[in-house]
Residue, then its C-alpha position, 0 to 999 in steps of 0.5 A: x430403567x434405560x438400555x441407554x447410557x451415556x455415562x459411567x462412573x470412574x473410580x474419582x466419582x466422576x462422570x465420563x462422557x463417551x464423547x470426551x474421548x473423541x472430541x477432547x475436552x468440552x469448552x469453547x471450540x478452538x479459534x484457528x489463525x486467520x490466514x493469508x490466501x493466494x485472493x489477497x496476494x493476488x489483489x495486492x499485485x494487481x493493485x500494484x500493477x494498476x498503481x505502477x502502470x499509471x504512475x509510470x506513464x505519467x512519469x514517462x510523459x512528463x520525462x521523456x514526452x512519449x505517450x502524449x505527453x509534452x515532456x519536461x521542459x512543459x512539466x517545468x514550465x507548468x510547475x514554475x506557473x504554480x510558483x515552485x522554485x527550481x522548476x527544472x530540477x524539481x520536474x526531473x525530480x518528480x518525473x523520475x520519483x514517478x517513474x522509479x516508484x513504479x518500477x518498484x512497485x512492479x517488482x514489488x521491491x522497497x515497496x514502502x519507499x515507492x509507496x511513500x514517492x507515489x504518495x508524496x508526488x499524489x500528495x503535491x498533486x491533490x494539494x495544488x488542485x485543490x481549489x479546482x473541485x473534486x474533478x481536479x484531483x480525483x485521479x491523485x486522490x485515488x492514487x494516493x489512496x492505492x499507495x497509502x494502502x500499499x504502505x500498510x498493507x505490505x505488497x503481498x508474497x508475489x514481491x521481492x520484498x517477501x524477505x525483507x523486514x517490512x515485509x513482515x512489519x508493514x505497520x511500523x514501516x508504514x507509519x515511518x514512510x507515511x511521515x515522510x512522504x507527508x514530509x516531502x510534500x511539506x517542504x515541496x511547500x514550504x521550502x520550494x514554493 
């Protein structure tokens, strides 16, 4: 017989393991929640950041004229040559979309409204481009794809939006302003073209 054991009986006839006690009951081991780290957030805020400085400048030029831009009288002129109507009002629009959604995105506030004007002024881009092959809207294209994931991935915690709902729900506030963007380069379209 063995010195060694790993058992005893209790009184109900059942074995006890040593260590039961130390370790709690046997089974699959407990899955812990997954996380948010300060990587994502950081992430999330340099993609923001990379977004709204490119945008903005884009807005800048087409608005003011400043950092080699011609500004908004070319901007109305080159939108009337694609046969928007309301070519003056429309560049101001869009101009000021720019720049508004990248101001936004740097501060991290109503991210999925700047999310959905950068996307719905991208969108525009990448749709009269695209006949031009891909050199012609790759840019718009990767924007685009910066802020589609910005809507649903939310602007991470370094954001003024931290308390604010969709910041909590980026799925469902997403989708919302997805379609609309999806909506504003429709009518930009339809209706102004």
């Amino acid at each position: 017989m063995s010195t060694f054991d790993a058992t005893e009986f209790t009184a109900g006839g059942t074995h006890h393991f040593e260590e039961d006690e130390e370790y709690g009951e046997p089974g699959p081991p407990a899955k812990e929640p997954l996380r948010w780290h300060a990587g994502a957030d950081l992430g999330l805020l340099a993609l923001r950041l990379m977004l709204a400085g490119i945008v903005g400048v884009h807005g800048a030029q087409r608005l003011f004229g400043v950092l080699g831009g011609k500004g908004i009288e070319d901007f109305a002129k080159s939108l009337q040559t694609a046969g928007f109507k309301q070519s003056g009002t429309l560049a101001y629009a869009l101009a000021g979309t720019e720049l508004g959604g990248a101001a936004l995105l740097v501060l991290g506030l109503l991210t999925p409204l700047a999310a959905a004007a950068v996307l719905a002024v991208v969108g525009n881009t990448v749709v009269l481009d695209w006949n031009g092959g891909l050199s012609a809207y790759e840019l718009a294209a990767m924007l685009g794809a910066s802020a589609f994931a910005l809507l649903f991935a939310g602007p991470g915690r370094m954001a003024l939006d931290r308390p604010l709902p969709w910041f909590r729900r980026p799925l469902g506030f997403g989708t919302v302003f997805l379609l609309l963007a999806v909506s504003a380069v429709a009518a930009l379209h339809f209706l102004l073209r």
